[in-house]
Biopython code that builds the backbone (N, CA, C, O; Angstrom):
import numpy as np
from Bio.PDB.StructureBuilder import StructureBuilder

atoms = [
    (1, "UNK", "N", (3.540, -3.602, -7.370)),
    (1, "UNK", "CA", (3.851, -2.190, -7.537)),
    (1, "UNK", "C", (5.303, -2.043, -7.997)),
    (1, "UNK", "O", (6.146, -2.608, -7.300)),
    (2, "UNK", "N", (5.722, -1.350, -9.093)),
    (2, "UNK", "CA", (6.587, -1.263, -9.796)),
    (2, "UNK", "C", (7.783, 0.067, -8.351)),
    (2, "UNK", "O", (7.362, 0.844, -7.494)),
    (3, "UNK", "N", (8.955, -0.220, -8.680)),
    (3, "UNK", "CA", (9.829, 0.386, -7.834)),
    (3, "UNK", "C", (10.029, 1.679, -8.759)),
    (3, "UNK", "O", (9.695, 1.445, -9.921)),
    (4, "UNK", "N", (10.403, 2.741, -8.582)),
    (4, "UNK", "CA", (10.530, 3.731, -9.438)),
    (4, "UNK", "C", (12.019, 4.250, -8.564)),
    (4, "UNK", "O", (12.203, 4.455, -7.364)),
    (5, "UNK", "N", (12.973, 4.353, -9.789)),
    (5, "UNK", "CA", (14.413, 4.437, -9.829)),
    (5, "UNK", "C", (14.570, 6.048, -9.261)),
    (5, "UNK", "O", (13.755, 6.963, -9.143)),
    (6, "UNK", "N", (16.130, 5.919, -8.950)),
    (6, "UNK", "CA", (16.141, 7.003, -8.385)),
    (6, "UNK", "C", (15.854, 8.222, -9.736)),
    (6, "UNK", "O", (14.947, 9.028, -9.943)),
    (7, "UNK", "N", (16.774, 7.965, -10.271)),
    (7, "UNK", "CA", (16.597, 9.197, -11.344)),
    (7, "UNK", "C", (15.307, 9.551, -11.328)),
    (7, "UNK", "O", (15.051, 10.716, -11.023)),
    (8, "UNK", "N", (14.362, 8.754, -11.608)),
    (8, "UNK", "CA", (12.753, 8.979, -11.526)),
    (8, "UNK", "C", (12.143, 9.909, -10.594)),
    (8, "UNK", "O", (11.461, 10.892, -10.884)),
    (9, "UNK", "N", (12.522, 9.413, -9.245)),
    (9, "UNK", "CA", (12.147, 10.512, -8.029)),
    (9, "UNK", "C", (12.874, 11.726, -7.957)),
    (9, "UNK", "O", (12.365, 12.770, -7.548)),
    (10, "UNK", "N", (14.330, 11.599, -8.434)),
    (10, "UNK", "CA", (14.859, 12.972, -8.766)),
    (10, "UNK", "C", (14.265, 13.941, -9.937)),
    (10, "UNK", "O", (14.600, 15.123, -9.860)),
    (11, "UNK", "N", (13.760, 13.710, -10.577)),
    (11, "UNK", "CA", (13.005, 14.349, -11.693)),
    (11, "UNK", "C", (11.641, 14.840, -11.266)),
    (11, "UNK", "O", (11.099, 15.923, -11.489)),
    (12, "UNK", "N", (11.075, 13.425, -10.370)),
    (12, "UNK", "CA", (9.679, 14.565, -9.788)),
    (12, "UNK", "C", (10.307, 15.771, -8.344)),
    (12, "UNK", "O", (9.639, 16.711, -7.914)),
    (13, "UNK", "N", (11.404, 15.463, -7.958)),
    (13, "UNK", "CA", (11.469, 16.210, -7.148)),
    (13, "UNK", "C", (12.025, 17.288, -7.700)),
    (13, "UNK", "O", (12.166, 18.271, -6.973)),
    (14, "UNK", "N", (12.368, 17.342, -8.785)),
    (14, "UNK", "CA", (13.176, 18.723, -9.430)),
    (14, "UNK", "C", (11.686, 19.755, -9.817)),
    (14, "UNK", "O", (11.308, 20.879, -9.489)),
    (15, "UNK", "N", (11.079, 18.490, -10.804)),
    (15, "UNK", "CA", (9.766, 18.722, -11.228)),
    (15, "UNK", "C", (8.954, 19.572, -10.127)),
    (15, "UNK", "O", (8.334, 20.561, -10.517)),
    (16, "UNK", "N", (8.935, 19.171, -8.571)),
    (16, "UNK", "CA", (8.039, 19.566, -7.707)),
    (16, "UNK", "C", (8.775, 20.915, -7.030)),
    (16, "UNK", "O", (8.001, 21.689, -6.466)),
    (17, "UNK", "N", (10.105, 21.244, -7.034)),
    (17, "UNK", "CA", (10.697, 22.462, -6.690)),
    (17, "UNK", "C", (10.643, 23.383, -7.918)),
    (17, "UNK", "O", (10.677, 24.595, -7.702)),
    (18, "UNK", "N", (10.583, 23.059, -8.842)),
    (18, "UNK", "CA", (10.922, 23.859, -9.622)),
    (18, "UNK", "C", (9.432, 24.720, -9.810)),
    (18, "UNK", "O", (9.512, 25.922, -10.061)),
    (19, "UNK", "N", (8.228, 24.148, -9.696)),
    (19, "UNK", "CA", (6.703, 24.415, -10.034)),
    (19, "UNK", "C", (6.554, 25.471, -8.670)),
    (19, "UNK", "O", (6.264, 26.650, -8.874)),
    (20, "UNK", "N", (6.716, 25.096, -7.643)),
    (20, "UNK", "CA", (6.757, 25.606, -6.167)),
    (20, "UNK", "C", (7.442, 26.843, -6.566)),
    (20, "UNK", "O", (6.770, 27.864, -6.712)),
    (21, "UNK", "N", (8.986, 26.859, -6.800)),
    (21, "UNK", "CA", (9.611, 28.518, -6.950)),
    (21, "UNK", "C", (8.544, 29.443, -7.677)),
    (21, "UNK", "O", (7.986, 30.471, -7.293)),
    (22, "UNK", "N", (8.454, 28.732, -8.845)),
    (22, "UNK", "CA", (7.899, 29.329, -9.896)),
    (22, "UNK", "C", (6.562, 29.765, -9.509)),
    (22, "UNK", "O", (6.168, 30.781, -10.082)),
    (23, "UNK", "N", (5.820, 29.251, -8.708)),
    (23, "UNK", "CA", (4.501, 29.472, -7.663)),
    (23, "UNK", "C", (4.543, 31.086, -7.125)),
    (23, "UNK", "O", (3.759, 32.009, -7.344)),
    (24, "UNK", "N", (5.937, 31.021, -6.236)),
    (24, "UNK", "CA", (6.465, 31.188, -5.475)),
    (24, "UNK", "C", (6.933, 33.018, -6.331)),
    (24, "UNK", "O", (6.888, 34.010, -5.603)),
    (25, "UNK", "N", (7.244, 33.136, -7.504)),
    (25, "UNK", "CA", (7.688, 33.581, -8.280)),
    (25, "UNK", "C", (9.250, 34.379, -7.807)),
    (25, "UNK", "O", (9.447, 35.594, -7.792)),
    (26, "UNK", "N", (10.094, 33.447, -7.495)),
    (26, "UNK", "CA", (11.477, 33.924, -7.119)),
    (26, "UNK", "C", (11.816, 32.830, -8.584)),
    (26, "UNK", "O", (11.230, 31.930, -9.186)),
    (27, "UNK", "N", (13.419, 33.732, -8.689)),
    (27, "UNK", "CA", (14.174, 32.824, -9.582)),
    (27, "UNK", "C", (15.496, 32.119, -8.704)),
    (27, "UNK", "O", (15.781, 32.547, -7.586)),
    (28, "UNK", "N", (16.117, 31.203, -9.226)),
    (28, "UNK", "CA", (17.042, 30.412, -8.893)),
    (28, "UNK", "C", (17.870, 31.137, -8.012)),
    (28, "UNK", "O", (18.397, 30.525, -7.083)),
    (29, "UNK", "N", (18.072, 32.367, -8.159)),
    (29, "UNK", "CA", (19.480, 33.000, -7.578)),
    (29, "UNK", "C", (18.548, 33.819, -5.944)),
    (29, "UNK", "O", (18.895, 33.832, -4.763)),
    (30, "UNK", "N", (17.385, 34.360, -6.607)),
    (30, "UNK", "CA", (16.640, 34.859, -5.135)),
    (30, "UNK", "C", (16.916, 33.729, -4.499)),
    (30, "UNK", "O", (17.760, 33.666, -3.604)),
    (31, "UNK", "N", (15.998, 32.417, -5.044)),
    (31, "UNK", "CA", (15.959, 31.621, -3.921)),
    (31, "UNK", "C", (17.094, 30.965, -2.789)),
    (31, "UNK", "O", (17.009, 30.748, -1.581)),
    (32, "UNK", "N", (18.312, 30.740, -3.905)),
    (32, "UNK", "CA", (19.672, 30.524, -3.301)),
    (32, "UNK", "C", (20.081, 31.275, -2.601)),
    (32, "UNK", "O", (20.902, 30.901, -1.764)),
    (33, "UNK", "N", (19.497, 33.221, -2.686)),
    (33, "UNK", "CA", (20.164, 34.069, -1.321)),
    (33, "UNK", "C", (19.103, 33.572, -0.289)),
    (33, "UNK", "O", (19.457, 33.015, 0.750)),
    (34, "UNK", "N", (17.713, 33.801, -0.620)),
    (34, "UNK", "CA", (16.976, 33.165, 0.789)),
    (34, "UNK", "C", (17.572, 32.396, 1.598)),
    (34, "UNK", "O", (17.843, 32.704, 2.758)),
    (35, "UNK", "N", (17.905, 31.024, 0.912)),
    (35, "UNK", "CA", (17.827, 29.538, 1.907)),
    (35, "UNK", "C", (19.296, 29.238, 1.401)),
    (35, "UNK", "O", (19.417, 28.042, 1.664)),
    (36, "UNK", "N", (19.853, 29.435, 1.129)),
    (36, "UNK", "CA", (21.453, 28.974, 0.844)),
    (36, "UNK", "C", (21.515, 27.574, 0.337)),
    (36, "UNK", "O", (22.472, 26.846, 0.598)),
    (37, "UNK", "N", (20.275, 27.110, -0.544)),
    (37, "UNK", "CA", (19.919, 26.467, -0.962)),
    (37, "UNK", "C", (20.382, 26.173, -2.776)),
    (37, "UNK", "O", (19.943, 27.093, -3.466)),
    (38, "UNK", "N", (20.989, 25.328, -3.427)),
    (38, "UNK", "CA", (21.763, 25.150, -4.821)),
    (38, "UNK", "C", (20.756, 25.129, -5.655)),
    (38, "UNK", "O", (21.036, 24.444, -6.639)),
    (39, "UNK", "N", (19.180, 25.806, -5.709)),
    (39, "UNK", "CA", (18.353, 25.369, -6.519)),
    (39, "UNK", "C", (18.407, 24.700, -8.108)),
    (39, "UNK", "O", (17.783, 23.682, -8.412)),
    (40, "UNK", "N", (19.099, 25.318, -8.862)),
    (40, "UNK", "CA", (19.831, 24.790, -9.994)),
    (40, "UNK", "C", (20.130, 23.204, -9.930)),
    (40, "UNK", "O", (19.290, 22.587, -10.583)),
    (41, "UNK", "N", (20.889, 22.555, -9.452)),
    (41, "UNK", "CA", (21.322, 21.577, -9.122)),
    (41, "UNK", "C", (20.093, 20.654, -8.636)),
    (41, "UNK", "O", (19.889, 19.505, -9.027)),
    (42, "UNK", "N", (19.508, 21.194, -7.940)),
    (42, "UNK", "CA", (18.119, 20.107, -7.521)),
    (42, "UNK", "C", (17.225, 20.228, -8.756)),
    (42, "UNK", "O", (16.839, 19.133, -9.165)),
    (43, "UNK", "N", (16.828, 21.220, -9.407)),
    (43, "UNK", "CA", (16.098, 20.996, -10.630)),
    (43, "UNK", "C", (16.612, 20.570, -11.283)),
    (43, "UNK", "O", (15.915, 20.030, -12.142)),
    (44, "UNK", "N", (18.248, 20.411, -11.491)),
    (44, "UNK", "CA", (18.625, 19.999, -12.765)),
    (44, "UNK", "C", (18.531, 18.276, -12.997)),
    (44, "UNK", "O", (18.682, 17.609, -14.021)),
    (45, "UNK", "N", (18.148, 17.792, -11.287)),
    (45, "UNK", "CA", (17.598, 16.327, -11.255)),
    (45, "UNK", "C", (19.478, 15.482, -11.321)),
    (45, "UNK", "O", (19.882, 14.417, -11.789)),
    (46, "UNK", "N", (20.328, 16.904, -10.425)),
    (46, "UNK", "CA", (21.682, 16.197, -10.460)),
    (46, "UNK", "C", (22.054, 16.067, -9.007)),
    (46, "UNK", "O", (23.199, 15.948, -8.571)),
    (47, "UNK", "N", (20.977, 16.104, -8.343)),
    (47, "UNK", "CA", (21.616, 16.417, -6.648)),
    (47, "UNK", "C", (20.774, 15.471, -5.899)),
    (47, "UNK", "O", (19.603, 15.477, -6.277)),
    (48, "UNK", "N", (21.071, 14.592, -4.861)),
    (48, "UNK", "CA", (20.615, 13.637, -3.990)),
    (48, "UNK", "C", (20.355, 14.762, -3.138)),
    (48, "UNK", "O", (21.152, 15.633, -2.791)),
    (49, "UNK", "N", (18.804, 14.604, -2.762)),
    (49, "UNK", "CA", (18.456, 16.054, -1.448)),
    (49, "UNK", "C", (18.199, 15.362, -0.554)),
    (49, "UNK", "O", (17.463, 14.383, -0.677)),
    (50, "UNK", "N", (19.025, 15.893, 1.097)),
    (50, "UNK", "CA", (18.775, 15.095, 2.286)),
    (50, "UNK", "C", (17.722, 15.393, 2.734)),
    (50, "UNK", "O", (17.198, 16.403, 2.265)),
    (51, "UNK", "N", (16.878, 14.503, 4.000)),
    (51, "UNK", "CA", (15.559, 15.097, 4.424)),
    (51, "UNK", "C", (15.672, 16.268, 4.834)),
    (51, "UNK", "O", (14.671, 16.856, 4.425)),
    (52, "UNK", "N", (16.454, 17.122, 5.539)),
    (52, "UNK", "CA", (17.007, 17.667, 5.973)),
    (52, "UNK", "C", (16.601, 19.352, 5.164)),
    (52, "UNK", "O", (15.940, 20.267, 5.656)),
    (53, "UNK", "N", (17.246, 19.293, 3.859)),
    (53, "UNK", "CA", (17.272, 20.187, 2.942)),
    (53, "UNK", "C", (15.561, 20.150, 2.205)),
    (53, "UNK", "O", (14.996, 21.097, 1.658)),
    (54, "UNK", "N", (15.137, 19.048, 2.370)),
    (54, "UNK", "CA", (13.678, 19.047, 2.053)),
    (54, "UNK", "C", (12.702, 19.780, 2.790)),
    (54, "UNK", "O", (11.631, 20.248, 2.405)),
    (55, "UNK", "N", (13.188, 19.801, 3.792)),
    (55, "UNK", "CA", (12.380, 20.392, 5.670)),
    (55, "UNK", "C", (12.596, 21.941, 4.885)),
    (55, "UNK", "O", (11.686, 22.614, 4.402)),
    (56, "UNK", "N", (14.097, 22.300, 4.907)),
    (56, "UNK", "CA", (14.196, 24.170, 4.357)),
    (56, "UNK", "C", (13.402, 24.146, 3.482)),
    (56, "UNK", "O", (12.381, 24.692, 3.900)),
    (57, "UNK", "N", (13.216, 23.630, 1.906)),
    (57, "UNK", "CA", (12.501, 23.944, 1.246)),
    (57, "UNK", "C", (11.227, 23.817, 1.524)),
    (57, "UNK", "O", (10.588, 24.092, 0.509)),
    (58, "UNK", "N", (10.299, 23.437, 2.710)),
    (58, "UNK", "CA", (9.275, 23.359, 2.914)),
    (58, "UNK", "C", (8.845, 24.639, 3.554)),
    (58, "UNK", "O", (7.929, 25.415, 3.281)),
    (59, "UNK", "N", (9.964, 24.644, 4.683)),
    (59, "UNK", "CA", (9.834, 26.068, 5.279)),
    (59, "UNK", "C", (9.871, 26.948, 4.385)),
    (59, "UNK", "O", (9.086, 27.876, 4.581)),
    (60, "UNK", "N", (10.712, 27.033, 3.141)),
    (60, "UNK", "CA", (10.719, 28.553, 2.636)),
    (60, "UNK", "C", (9.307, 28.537, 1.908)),
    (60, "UNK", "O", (8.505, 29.461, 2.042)),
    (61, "UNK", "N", (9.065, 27.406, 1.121)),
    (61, "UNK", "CA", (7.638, 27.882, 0.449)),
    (61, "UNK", "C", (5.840, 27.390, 1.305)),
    (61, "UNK", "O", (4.745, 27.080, 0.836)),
    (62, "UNK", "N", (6.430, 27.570, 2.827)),
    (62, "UNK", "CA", (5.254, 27.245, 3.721)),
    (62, "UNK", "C", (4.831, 26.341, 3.659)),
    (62, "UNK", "O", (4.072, 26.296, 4.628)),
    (63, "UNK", "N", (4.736, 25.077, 2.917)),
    (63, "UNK", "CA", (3.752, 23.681, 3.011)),
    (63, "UNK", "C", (4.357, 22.423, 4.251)),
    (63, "UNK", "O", (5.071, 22.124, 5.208)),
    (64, "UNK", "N", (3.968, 22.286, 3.857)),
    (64, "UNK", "CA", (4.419, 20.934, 4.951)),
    (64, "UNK", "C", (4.839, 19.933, 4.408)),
    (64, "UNK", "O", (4.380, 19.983, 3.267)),
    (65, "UNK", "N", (5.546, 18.875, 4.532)),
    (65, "UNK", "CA", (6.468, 17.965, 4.226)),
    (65, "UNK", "C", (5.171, 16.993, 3.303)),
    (65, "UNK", "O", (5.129, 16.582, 2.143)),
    (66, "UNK", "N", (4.149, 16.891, 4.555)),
    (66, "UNK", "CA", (2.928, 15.811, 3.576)),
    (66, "UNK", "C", (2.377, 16.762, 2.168)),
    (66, "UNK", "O", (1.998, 16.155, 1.166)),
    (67, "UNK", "N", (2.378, 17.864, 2.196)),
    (67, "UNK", "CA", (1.680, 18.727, 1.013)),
    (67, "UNK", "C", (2.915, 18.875, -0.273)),
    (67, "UNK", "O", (2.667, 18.769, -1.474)),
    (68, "UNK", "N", (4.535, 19.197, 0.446)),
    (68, "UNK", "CA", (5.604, 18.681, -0.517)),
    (68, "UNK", "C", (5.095, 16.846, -1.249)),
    (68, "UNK", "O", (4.788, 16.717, -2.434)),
    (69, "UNK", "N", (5.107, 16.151, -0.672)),
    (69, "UNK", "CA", (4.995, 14.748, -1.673)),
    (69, "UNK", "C", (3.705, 14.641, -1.873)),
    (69, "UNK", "O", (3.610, 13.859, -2.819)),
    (70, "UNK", "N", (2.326, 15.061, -1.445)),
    (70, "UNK", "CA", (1.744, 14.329, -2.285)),
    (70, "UNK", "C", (0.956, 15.171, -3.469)),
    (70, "UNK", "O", (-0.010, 14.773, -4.121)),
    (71, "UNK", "N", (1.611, 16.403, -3.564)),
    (71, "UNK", "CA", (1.295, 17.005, -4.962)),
    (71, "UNK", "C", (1.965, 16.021, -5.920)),
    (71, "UNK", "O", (1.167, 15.675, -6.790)),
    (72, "UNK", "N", (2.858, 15.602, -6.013)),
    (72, "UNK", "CA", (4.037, 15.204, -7.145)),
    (72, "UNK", "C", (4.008, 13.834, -7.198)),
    (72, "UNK", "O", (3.674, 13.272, -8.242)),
    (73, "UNK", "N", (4.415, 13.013, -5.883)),
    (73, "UNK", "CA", (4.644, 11.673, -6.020)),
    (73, "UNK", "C", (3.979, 10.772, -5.757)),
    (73, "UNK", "O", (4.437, 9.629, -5.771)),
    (74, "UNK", "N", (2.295, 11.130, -5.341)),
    (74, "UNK", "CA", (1.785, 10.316, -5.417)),
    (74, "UNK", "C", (0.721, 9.866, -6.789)),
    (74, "UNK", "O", (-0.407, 9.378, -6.867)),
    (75, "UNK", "N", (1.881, 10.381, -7.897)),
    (75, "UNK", "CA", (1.489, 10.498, -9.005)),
    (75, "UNK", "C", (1.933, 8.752, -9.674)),
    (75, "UNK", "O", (1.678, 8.455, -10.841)),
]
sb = StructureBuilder()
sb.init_structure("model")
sb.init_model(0)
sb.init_chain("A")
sb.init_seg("    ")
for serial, (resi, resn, name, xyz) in enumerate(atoms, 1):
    if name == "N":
        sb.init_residue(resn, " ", resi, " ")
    sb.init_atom(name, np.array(xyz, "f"), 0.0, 1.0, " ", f" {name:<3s}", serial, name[0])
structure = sb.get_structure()
């Protein structure tokens, strides 16, 4: 099984927030007053996200941590 680089997982994870807002239908700046969250920066696939900040974004768009990864990365 091939290792997949970070940049790689940063791209599906930008990829997987960015589909979610857009779900979600807030834009970058709603979502940043919601959760005080840099959305920009995580889509832009320029930001290392702690588990931590993954947990808020789960909470704000209701799924659960297992329904966050395996839409996206178990691609």
């Amino acid at each position: 099984m091939e290792k997949e680089s970070k940049e790689q997982l940063l791209k599906k994870l930008a990829l997987r927030v960015k589909e979610l807002r857009g779900t979600k239908g807030v834009t970058q700046e709603e979502a940043l007053h919601d959760t005080g969250i840099q959305f920009s920066r995580i889509e832009q696939a320029k930001r290392d996200v702690q588990l931590s900040t993954v947990q808020k974004l789960c909470n704000y768009f209701e799924i659960s941590m297992n329904e966050f990864f395996n839409e996206s990365f178990g691609k």
